[in-house]
C-alpha positions as CSV (number, residue, x, y, z in Angstrom):
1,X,92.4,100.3,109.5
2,X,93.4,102.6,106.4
3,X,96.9,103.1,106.0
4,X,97.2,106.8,104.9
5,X,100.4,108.6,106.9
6,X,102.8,108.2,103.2
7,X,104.1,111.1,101.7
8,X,103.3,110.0,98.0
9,X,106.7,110.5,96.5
10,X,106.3,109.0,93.4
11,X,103.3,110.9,92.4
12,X,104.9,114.5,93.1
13,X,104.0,117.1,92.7
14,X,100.6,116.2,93.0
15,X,101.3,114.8,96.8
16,X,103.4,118.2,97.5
17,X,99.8,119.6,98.8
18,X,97.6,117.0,99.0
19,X,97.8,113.5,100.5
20,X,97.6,110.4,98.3
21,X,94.7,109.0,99.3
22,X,92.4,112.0,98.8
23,X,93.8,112.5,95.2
24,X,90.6,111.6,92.9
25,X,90.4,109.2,90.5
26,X,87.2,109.6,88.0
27,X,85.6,111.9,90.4
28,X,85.9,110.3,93.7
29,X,89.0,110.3,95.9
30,X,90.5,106.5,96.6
31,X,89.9,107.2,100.3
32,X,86.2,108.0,99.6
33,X,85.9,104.7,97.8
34,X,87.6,102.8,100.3
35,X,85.3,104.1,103.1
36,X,82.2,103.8,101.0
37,X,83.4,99.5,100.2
38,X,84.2,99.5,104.0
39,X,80.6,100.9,104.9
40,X,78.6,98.8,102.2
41,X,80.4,95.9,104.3
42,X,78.8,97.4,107.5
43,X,82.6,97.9,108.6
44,X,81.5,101.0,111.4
45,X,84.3,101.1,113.4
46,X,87.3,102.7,110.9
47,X,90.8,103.5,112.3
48,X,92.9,106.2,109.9
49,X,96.8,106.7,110.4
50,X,97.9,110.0,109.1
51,X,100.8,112.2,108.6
52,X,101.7,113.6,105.3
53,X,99.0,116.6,105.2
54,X,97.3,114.6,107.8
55,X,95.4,117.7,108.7
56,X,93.2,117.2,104.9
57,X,92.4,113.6,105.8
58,X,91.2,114.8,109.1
59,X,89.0,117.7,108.0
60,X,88.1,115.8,105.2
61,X,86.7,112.5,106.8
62,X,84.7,115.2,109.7
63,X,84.8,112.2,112.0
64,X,83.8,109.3,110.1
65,X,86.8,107.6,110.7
66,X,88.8,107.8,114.5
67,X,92.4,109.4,113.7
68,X,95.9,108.6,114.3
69,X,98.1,111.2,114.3
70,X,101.7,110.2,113.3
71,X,104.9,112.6,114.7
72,X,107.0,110.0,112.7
73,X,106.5,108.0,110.1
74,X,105.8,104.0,111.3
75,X,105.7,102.3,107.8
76,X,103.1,100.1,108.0
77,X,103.5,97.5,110.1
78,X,104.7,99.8,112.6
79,X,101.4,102.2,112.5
80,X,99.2,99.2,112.7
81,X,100.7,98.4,116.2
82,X,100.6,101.7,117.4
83,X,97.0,101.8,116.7
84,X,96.1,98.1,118.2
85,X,94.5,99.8,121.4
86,X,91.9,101.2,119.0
87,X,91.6,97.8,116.7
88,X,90.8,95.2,119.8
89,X,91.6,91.6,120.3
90,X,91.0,89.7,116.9
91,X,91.1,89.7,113.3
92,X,90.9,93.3,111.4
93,X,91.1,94.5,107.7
94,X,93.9,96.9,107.0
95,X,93.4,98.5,104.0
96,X,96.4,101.2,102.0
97,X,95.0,104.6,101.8
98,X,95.8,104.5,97.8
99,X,93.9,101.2,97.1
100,X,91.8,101.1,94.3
101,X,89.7,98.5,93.0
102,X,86.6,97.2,91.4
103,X,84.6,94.2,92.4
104,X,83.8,90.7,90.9
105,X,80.8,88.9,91.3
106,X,80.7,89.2,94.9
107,X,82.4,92.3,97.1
108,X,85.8,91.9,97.7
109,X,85.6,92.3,101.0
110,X,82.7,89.7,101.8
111,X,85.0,87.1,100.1
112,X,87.9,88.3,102.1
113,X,85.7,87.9,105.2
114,X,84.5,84.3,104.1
115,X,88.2,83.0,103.2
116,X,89.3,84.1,106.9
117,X,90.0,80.7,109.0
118,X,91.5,81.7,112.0
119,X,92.5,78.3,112.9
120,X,94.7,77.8,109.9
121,X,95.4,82.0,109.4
122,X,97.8,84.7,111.4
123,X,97.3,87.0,107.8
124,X,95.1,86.5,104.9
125,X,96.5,88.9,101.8
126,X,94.7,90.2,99.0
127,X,96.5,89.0,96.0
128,X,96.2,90.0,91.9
129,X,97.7,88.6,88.7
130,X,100.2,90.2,87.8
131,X,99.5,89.8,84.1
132,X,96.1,91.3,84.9
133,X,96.8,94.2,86.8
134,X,96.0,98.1,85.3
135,X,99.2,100.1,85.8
136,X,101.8,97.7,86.1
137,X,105.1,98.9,85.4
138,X,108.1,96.9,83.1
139,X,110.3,96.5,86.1
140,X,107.4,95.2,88.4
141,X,108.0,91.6,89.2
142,X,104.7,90.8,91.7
143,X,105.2,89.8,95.2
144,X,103.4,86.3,96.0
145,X,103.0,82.8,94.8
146,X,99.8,81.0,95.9
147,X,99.6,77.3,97.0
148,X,96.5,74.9,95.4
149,X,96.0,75.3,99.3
150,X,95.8,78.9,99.9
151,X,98.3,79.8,101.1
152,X,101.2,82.2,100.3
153,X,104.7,82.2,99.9
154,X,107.1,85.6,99.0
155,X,108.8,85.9,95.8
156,X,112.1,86.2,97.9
157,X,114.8,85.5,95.5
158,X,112.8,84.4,92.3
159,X,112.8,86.6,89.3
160,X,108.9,87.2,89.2
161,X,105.9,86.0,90.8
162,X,102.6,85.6,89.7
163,X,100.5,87.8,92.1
164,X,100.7,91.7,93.4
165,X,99.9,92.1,96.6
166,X,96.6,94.2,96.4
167,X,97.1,96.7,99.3
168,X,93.5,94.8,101.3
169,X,94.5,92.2,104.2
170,X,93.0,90.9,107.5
171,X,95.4,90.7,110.1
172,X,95.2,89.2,113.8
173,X,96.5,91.2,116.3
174,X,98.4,88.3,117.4
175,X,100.6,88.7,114.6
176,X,101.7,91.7,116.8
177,X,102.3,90.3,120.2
178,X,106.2,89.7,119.9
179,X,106.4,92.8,116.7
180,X,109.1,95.5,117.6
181,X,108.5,99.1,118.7
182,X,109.0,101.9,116.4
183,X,109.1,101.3,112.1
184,X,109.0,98.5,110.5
185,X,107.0,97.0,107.5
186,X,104.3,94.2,108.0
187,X,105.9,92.1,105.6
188,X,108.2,91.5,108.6
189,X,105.3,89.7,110.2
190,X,103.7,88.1,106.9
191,X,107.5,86.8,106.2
192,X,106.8,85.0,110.0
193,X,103.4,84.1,109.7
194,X,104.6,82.4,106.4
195,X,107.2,80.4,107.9
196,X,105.1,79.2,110.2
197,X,102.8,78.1,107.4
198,X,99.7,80.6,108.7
199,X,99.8,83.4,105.6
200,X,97.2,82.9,103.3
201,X,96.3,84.3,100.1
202,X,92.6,85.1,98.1
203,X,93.2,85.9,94.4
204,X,91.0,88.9,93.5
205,X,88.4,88.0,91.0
206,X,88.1,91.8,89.9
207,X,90.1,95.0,88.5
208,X,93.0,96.3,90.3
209,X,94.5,99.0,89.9
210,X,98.5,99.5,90.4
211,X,98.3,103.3,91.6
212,X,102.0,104.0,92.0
213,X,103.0,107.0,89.0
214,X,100.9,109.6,87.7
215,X,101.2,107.4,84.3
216,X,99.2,104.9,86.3
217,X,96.9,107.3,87.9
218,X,95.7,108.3,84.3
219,X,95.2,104.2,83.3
220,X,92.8,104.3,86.1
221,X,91.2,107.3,85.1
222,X,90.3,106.0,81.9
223,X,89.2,102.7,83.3
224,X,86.8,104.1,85.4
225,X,85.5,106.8,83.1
């Protein structure tokens, strides 16, 4: 699932007439890259929230992608449950519709697939350094401390952490069984899955790219150019 229903706020007035995700970066929209990664993984089946100028990400994906049409606003743990009829009975990737990233050695997304343990897993995040991450901000603090045993914990009330969360997951849809109707984010259910020792993290191995200002958005640009 590609999370793409957010109005963009912070990267008016770009987002005033066109969604975030199909902004381009380098030439290519993010949502185009995401879909191409997703494809190149032989992901087929691709579930697209929308709202925000949802019409352009409708036209614009010309059904490569099944669409969710959003009266309100969900956030996103809240979309991901309104969409589980359309996502089945297991694990999925949920994917921002403003990620941006570049690969290590190996896709992203095949080492996501080969870290998921569903024995030991409710949520497996992608995570990035902090230190390493193009279009970090001064106030940013990162989100997530990872074990020597993979899994995660929350910055909560510490100062800083060492990892982002990189906008790429794989969620069970188990996570969602007891989740409450209408908004709500999915760190509700990452805070739960943690606390019962069952959210996991994968440290990227690649770029990633922090698209959150139009400051940032030109970083990227000239990373990829």
């Amino acid at each position: 699932m590609i999370l793409a229903a957010g109005r963009g706020e912070r990267m008016r007035p770009l987002t005033d007439s066109m969604p975030k995700p199909l902004l381009p970066v380098a030439g290519c929209s993010m949502l185009d890259r995401i879909m191409a990664r997703l494809g190149e993984h032989g992901v087929s089946d691709v579930v697209v929230n929308v709202h925000h100028h949802g019409e352009q990400i409708a036209r614009h994906l010309d059904g490569r992608a099944r669409i969710v049409k959003e009266q309100r606003l969900l956030e996103t743990g809240g979309s991901v449950k309104n969409a589980l009829p359309l996502l089945g009975d297991g694990p999925f990737f949920v994917l921002n519709g403003d990620g941006l990233w570049q690969d290590g050695r190996i896709p992203m997304l095949a080492r996501m697939e080969a870290a998921w343990n569903p024995d030991r897993m409710d949520a497996l995040l992608l995570l990035h350094p902090l230190d390493k991450t193009i279009g970090r901000e001064a106030r940013d603090r990162g989100d997530y401390f990872l074990g020597a045993d993979g899994r995660a914990r929350h910055r909560g009330d510490s100062d800083v952490a060492p990892y982002f969360f990189a906008s790429v997951s794989i969620c069970d849809s188990r996570l969602f069984h007891q989740s409450p109707d209408g908004p709500f984010s999915l760190l509700k259910l990452w805070n739960q899955a943690q606390a019962a020792g069952r959210l996991h993290g994968l440290a990227h191995d690649g770029q990633w790219f922090h698209v959150g200002t139009l400051q940032a958005l030109r970083e990227a640009e000239r990373a990829l150019r």
